[in-house]
N, C-alpha and C positions, 0 to 999 in steps of 0.2 A: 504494500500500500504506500508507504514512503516512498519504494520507486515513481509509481505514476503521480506521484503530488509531486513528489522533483522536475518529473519532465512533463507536467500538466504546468506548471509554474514559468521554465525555463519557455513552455512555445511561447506561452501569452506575453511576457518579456517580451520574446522573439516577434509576435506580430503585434503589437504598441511600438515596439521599433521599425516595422515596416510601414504600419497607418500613421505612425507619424513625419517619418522620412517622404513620405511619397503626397501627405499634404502640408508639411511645413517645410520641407529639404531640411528639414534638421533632426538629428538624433538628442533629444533633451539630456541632461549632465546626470538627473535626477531618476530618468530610465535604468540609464551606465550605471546607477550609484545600486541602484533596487540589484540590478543584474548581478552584481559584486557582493553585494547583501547576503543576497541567494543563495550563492556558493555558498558562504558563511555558514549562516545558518543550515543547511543539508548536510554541510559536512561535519556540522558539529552533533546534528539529530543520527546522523550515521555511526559514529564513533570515531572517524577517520583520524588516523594519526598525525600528528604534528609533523612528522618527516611527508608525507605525501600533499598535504596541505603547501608545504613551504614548494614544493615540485610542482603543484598548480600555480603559484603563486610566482614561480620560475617563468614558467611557461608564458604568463601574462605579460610578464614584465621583457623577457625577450621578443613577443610577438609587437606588447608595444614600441620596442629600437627599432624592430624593423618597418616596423608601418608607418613612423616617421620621417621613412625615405620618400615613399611617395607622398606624403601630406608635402612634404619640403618642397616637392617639384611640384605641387597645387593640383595633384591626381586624383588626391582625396581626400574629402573634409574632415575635418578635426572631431568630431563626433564618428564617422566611421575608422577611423583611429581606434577611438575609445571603445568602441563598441567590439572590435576585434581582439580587442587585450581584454577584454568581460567576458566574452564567450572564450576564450582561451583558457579562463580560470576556470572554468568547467570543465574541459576536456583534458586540458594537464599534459606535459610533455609527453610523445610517443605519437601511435599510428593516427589517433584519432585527431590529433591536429596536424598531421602531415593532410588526412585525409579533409578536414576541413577545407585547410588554404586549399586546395586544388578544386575543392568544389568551389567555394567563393570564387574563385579566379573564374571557372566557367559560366556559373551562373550569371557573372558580374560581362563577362564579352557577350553573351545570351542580351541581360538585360542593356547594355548600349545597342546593339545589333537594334534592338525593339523602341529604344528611344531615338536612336535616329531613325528608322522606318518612317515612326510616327511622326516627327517633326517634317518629313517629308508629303505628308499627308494633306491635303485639305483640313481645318477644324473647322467643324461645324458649329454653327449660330447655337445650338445648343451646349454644347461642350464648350465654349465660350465661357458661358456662365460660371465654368467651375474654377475657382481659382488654384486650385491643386492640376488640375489638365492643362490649361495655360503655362504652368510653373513647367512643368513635364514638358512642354511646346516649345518652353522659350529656350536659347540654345546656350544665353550665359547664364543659365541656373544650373547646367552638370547634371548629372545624372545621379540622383537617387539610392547609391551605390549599397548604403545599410540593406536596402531588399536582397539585395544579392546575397551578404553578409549573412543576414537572420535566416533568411532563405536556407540556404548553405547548413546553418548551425540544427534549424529545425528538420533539415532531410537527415541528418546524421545521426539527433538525437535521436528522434523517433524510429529512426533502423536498429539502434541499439538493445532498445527494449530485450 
């Protein structure tokens, strides 16, 4: 039962970080902070030891060096940063974050493929109206990239079961 309340926890995380990315282009600090929480507290309802805690916690902190290369060259915003060093604290050094980043990387060439499509589209008088479709339209607002991200985290968790 604590497993599927970890990973009933961890999707809803996962898609509040997509519903928000995809109508504000931002991942809120306060999402990041819950998702980090999370970990915390499951790993302490589990029993998990202090040596494999600090190996998650490894894990984060190396995902976020690396993911400060591409936020430096303006690839991706500071909130999908943070969001990748939060889901890394969950999956912790080994396969399942090797397995991650290669889905994220997919998902995330998937999801430009589909936002440029789109921006090559007609938008219609109605999708107008939506200020979350315009934002996804316009071409210097970037792409959405956390979808990919959660995306990613959510197909792996829930394989895991």
């Amino acid at each position: 039962m604590l497993q599927n309340m970890q990973v009933g926890t961890f999707v809803i995380l996962m898609c509040a970080a997509i519903f928000t990315d995809v109508h504000r282009m931002k991942i809120p600090n306060v999402l990041v902070g819950m998702c980090l929480a999370g970990f915390f507290v499951f790993a302490a309802l589990k029993g998990m030891a202090l040596s494999a805690v600090l190996l998650h916690v490894a894990a984060a902190f190396i995902i976020l060096v690396i993911a400060l290369i591409p936020y430096s060259l303006r690839a991706m915003g500071a909130g999908d940063v943070k969001l990748i060093a939060s889901i890394a604290l969950w999956f912790g050094l080994g396969e399942e974050l090797i397995t991650f980043g290669i889905l994220f990387s997919f998902y995330g060439g998937l999801l430009a493929l589909a936002i440029l499509t789109y921006r090559h589209m007609p938008l219609p008088t109605l999708v107008k109206r939506w200020d979350w479709a315009t934002n996804l339209y316009n071409p210097t607002k970037g792409v959405p990239y956390g979808v990919a991200i959660a995306a990613a985290a959510i197909t792996l968790r829930t394989a895991v079961i």
